[in-house]
N, C-alpha and C positions, 0 to 999 in steps of 0.2 A: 269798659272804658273808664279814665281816670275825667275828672273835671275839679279845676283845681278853681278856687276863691282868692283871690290875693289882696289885703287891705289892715288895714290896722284899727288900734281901740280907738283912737281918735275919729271923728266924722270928715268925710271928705270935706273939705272947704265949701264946696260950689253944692254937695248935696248936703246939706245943714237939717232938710225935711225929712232925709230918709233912714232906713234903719242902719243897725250898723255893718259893717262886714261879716265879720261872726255871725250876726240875725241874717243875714244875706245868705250865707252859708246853709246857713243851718232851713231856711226858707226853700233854698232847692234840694237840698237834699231831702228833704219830705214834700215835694212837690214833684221831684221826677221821681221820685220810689214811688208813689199813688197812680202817677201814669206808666213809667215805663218799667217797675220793678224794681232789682234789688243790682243789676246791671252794670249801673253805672257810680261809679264810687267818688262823692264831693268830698272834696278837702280843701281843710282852710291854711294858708300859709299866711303870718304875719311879716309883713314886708321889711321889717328889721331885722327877722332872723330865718333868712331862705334857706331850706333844707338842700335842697338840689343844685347842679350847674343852671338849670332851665330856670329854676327858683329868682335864683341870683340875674338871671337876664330881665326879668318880668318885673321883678321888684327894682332893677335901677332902673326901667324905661318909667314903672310909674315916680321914682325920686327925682327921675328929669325932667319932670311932667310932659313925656308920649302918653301916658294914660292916666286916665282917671281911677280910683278905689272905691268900691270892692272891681275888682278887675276878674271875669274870666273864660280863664282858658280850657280849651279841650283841644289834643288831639298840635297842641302849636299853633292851635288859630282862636283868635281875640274873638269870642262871641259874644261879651258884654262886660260894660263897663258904666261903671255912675251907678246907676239903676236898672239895673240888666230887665230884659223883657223876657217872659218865659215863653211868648209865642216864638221869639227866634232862639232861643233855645233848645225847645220844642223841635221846630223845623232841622237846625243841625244836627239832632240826633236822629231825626227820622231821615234825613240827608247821609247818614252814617249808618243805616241800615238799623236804628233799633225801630222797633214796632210798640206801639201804645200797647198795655191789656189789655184785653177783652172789659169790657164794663158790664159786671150783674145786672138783667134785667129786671 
């Protein structure tokens, strides 16, 4: 599965406390490789320069302000935005049939 990050160098307005997009990025991509492996593949797209058609839809809902930044996506559906939560996160991918690892006893 792809999950894409969408946000820019600059800090969201309204989150001025939090990290930035890129650090967001890069926060679940070694946060769902620990739980659920190597899987699920995070990419960061700056919203100036949209790689895709999908790219280009996402980045103008956030220039219209429909969302908020780091904005993201899995799968076509908006699973976090501002401050994303990794327990729903979490939930949509096990919602999507991935399974956690096993954890070392």
């Amino acid at each position: 599965m792809k999950m894409t990050v969408y946000g820019a160098e600059a800090i969201c307005a309204s989150c001025a406390q939090a990290p930035s997009s890129i650090e967001t990025a890069e926060w679940l991509r070694a946060a769902i490789g620990r739980k659920f492996g190597e899987e699920i593949r995070v990419r960061y797209i700056d919203i100036d320069h949209p790689e895709t058609e999908t790219d280009r839809l996402f980045c103008g809902k956030i220039a219209h302000d429909e969302y908020f930044y780091p904005l993201v996506v899995a799968c076509g559906t908006v699973i976090g935005e501002g401050i994303p939560s990794l327990k729903s996160i979490f939930r949509f991918l096990e919602q999507h049939g991935f399974k956690p690892k096993l954890e070392n006893s």
